[in-house]
C-alpha positions in Angstrom: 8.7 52.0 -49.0 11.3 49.2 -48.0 10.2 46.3 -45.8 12.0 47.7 -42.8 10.3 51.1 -43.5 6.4 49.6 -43.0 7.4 47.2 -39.7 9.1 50.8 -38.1 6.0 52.5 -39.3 3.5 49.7 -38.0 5.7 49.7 -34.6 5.2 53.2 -34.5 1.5 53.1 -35.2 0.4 50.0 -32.6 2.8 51.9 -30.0 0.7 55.3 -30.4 -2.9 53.4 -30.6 -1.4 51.5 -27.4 -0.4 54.4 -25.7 -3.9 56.4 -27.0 -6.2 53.2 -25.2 -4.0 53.3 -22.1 -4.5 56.9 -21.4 -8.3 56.6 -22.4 -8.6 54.0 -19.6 -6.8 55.6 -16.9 -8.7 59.2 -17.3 -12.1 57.1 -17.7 -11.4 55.2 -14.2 -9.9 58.6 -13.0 -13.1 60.3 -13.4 -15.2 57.7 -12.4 -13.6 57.4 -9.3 -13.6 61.3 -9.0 -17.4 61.0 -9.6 -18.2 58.3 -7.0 -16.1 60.3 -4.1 -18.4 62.9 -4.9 -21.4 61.3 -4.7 -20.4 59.6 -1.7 -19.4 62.9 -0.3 -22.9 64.2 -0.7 -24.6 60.7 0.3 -22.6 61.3 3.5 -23.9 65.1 4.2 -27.2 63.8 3.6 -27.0 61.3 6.2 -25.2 63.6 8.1 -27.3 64.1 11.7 -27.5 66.7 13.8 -27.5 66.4 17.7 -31.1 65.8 18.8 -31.9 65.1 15.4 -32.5 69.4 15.1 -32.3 70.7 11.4 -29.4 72.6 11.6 -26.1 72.2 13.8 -25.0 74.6 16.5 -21.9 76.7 16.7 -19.2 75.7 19.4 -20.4 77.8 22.3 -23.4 76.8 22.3 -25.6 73.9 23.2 -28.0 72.1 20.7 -31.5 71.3 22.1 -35.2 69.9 21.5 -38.0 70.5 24.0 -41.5 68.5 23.0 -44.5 69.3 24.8 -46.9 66.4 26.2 -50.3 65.9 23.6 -53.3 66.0 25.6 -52.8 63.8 28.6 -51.9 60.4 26.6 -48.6 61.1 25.2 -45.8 62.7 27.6 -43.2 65.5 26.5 -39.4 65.2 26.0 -36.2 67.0 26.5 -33.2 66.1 24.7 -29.7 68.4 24.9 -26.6 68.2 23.4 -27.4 64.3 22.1 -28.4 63.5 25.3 -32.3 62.7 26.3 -33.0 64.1 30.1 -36.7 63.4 30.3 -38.8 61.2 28.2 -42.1 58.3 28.9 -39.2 55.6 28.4 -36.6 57.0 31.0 -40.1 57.2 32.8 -39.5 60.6 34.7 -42.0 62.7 34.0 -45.6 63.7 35.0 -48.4 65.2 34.0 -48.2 69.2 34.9 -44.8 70.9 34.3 -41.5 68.7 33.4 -38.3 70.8 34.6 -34.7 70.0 33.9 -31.8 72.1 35.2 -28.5 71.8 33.5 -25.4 73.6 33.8 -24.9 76.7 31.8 -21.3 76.5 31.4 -20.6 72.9 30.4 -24.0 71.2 29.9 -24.1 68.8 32.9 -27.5 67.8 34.0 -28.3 68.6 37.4 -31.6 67.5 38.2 -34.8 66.8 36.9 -38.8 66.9 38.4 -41.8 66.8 37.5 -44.9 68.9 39.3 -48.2 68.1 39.3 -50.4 71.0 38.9 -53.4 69.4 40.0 -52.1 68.3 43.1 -50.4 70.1 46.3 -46.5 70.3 44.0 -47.4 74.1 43.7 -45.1 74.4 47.3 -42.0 72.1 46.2 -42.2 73.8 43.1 -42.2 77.1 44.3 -39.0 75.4 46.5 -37.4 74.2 43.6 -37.3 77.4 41.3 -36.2 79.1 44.5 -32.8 76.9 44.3 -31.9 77.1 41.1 -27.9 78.7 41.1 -27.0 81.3 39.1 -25.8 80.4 35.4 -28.4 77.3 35.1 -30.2 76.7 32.2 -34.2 75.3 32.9 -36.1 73.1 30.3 -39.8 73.2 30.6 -42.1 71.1 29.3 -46.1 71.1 30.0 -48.1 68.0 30.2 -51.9 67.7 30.2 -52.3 70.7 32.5 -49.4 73.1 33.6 -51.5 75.9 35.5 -54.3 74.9 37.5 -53.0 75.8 40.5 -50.0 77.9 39.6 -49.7 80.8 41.7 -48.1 84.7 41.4 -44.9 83.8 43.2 -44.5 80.7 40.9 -45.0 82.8 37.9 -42.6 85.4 39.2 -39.9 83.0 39.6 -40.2 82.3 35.6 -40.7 86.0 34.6 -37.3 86.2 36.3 -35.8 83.1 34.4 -36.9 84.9 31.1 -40.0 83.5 30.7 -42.5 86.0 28.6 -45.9 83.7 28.6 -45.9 82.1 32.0 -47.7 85.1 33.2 -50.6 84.3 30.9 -50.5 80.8 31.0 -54.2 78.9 31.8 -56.0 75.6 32.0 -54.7 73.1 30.0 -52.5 75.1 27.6 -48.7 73.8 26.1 -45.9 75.5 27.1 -41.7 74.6 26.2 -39.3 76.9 27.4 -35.9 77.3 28.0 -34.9 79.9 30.0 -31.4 80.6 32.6 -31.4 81.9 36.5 -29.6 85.2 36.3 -31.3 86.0 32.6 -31.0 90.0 32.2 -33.7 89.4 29.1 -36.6 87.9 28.2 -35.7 84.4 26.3 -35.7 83.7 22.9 -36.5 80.2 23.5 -40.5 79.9 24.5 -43.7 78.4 23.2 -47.3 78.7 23.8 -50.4 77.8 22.7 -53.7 78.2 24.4 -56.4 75.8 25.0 -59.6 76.8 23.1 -62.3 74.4 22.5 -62.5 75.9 18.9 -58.8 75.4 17.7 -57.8 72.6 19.8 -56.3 69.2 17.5 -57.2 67.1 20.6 -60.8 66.4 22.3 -60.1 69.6 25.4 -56.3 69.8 24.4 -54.0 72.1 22.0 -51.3 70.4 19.6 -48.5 69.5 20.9 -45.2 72.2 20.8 -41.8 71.1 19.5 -39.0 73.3 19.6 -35.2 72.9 19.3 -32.7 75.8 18.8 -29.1 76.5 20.3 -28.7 78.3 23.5 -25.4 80.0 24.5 -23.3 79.2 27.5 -23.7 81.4 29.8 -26.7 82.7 28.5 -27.6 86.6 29.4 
């Protein structure tokens, strides 16, 4: 071959190994970037968190919540819905007995909150306060230490009627959460028990402590 004909055919040769390394780097920094949007994706999911910190996420119609009982009569119980906590020892409203809060079924206001001591004469503003509750209102209950000492019928009547399908039953120092609605045409879904018995209880004359979380609906019926 003629001079000319070997610099054309080196041109031709650097051009294509040029063009061969350019393409190689591109798709290589493509990929890796392709790769570390993924993994950041799933990085993100896993650190994704759910309101209340519950497992699972709740559909748009309905409200996302996390009802803790008390543990023995040391530790106090907690409420949180929708993200935000409505009873708890550090907002430091709640007492030993039964913690109620009462939020509104259609868009998840908090209306009030009490706590009723069960040793004590609360069994009459209790019986008061269930008597108010509106139509369409959603009630959190938490026990603490001792929900039932001096509960009486028309007390537990007025929780049969929220949707409650323990209270009836409910003794001496056992746990209880529930979630339950005034104007309920069912029993709820949303209740915990757990009787105190000196031969399964984790605490020295106390039951475990209940946690439960879930999704209620608006409007629930």
């Amino acid at each position: 071959p003629t001079p000319a004909g070997v610099i054309r055919f080196t041109v031709l040769l650097l051009t294509l190994l040029s063009t061969w390394f350019i393409l190689q780097t591109y798709f290589q920094h493509s990929w890796k970037a392709i790769s570390l949007r993924s993994w950041l994706g799933e990085h993100q999911q896993k650190l994704l968190r759910h309101k209340c910190g519950n497992q699972k996420s709740c559909p748009q119609d309905y409200f996302a919540f996390k009802i803790i009982s008390g543990a023995a009569n040391v530790v106090g119980p907690s409420m949180c819905f929708e993200d935000l906590i409505l009873m708890s020892n550090v907002k430091n409203n709640i007492g030993r007995g039964l913690n109620i809060a009462l939020v509104n079924g259609t868009n998840g206001e908090l209306l009030k909150t009490d706590a009723f001591d069960m040793y004590s004469g609360d069994i009459t503003k209790l019986q008061t306060f269930l008597q108010e509750i509106k139509h369409g209102t959603l009630v959190l209950v938490a026990s603490y230490d001792d929900p039932a000492t001096k509960m009486n019928d028309k007390v537990r009547a007025h929780f049969t009627e929220l949707g409650s399908s323990v209270v009836g039953k409910l003794g001496f120092r056992d746990n209880w959460v529930f979630l339950g609605a005034k104007g309920l045409m069912s029993k709820s879904p949303f209740e915990k028990h757990i009787k105190n018995d000196k031969e399964t209880n984790k605490y020295d004359g106390w039951p475990e402590l209940l946690e439960m979380e879930g999704c209620a609906p608006r409007k629930m019926d």
